[in-house]
C-alpha positions, 0 to 999 in steps of 0.5 A: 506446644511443639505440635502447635508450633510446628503446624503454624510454620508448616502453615506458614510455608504452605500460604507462601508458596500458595501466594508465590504459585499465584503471583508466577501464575499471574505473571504468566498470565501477564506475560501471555496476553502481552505476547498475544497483543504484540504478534496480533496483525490484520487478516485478508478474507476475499470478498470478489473478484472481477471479471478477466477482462481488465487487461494487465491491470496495474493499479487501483483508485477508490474515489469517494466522491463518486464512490467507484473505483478507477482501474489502470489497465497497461494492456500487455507491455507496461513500458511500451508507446503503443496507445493501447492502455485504458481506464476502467470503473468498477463498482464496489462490489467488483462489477465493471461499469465502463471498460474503457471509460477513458482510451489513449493511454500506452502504460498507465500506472499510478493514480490520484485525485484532487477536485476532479481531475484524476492524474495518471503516470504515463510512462514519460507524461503526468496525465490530468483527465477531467473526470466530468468530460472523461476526457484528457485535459493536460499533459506534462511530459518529462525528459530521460525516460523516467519510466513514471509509476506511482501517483500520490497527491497531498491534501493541498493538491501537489501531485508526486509522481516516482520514476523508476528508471530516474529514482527521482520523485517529480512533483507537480505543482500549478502547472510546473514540475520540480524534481526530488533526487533522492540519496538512496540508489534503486528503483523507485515504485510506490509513494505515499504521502504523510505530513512532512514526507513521503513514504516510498518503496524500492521494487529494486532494493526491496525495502520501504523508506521515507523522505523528509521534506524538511531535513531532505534525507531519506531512511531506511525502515523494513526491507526484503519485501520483495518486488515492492509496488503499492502502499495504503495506510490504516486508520492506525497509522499502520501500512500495507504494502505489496509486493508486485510478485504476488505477497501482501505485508502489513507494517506496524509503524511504532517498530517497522516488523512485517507481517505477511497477510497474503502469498500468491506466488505459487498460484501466479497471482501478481499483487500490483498497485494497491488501494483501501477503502477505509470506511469498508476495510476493504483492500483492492489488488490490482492483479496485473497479469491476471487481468483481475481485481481482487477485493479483500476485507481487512480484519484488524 
């Protein structure tokens, strides 16, 4: 009887641990696929590049109507009235259509579109190009040496421009511009906008923020990212930004953590003004100094 007893509870014990060993060994696994889940982030696979003979490019812009992709060529010095900087198109396979599709520019940068007219910063001037006639149309010059950069349209049509020297985002609207002073102090670059806002980034201070049409204030989300230029976001809701120097990061929104996806430097591969193609996953860098656009598919 002693035996018996003894050979149940010896049973007994060795179900529990069984039972414990299976629930740790589950919980593991839990706890794995949760941290796999977590760090999961976006990869870049190069697709193309273009031919060098984009002089300086700085920025990118894909337009669906069309479906080509507007290249912002500065043409040596980015800051300089010498009437040298142009336009190009490219296809979405990296090949160039019209080198100079539109001449007369001196450092254009940032790009957007409404309707079809394609709206350009020029240094110290919006420019409105009429995208049928390839010709400019309008000019809204501004005072102070902005030093325009970034271009980012709302769906209703208001073109915001950054400017740099000023830390001032200018929007224009039916033909008339005011002025959106923000409250932090660097040097402004890259825009985005989203329903009640915009996203921007400080090549200066080197972090990404955003600024709330209603409240009026800015914030601070992810910052050391550099010399930071373009910002594009994912169907997701995510970002990915560039940083001028070289670095491509992704930003996921629900905890603003960075990711780097692509590192250039050590080749002296800048990474401008960048664009993506949502419907290809196909990501466009603009790699300024090196005279090229590189096309990269966004695995997500």
């Amino acid at each position: 009887m002693k035996k018996s007893i003894v050979t149940c509870v010896l049973i007994v014990l060795l179900l529990g641990l069984s039972c414990k060993e299976k629930r740790n060994t589950n919980q593991t696994q839990i706890e794995s696929k949760i941290v796999v889940e977590t760090k999961k982030s976006p990869s870049l696979d190069l697709v193309w590049q273009t031919d060098t003979l984009l002089t300086t490019c700085e920025s990118t812009l894909y337009n669906k109507a069309l479906d080509v992709i507007f290249v912002a060529n500065v043409n040596n010095n980015p800051w300089e009235k010498d009437n040298n900087g142009f336009i190009s198109t490219i296809d979405t396979k990296g090949n160039i259509l019209e080198l100079k599709w539109l001449e007369g520019l001196s450092g254009p940068k940032g790009m957007g579109v409404f309707d079809d007219k394609l709206y350009v910063t020029d240094i110290d001037r919006i420019v409105e190009i009429d995208i049928k006639t390839q010709t400019i149309s309008k000019s809204y010059a501004l005072e102070d040496e902005p030093h325009l950069n970034d271009i980012t349209v709302s769906p209703e049509g208001i073109v915001y421009a950054s400017g740099s020297n000023t830390n001032s985002i200018y929007a224009l609207k039916n033909g008339a511009i005011t002025v959106i002073d923000l409250d932090t102090k660097g040097r402004l670059n890259g825009l985005l906008h989203q329903k009640d806002g915009l996203f921007f980034i400080d090549s200066g201070k080197h972090y990404l923020g955003s600024y709330s049409f209603s409240s009026k204030a800015s914030k601070i989300h992810t910052e050391e990212l550099g010399h930071g230029d373009g910002i594009v976001q994912l169907k997701n809701g995510n970002l990915i930004v560039s940083d001028w120097k070289g670095r491509v990061f992704h930003i996921d929104t629900t905890n603003w953590q960075k990711t780097v996806l692509l590192d250039t430097r050590e080749d002296d591969i800048y990474a401008a003004d960048i664009d993506y193609i949502q419907e290809t996953q196909m990501l466009l860098v603009p790699t300024f100094f090196n005279n090229s656009v590189m096309c990269y598919k966004v695995n997500l």
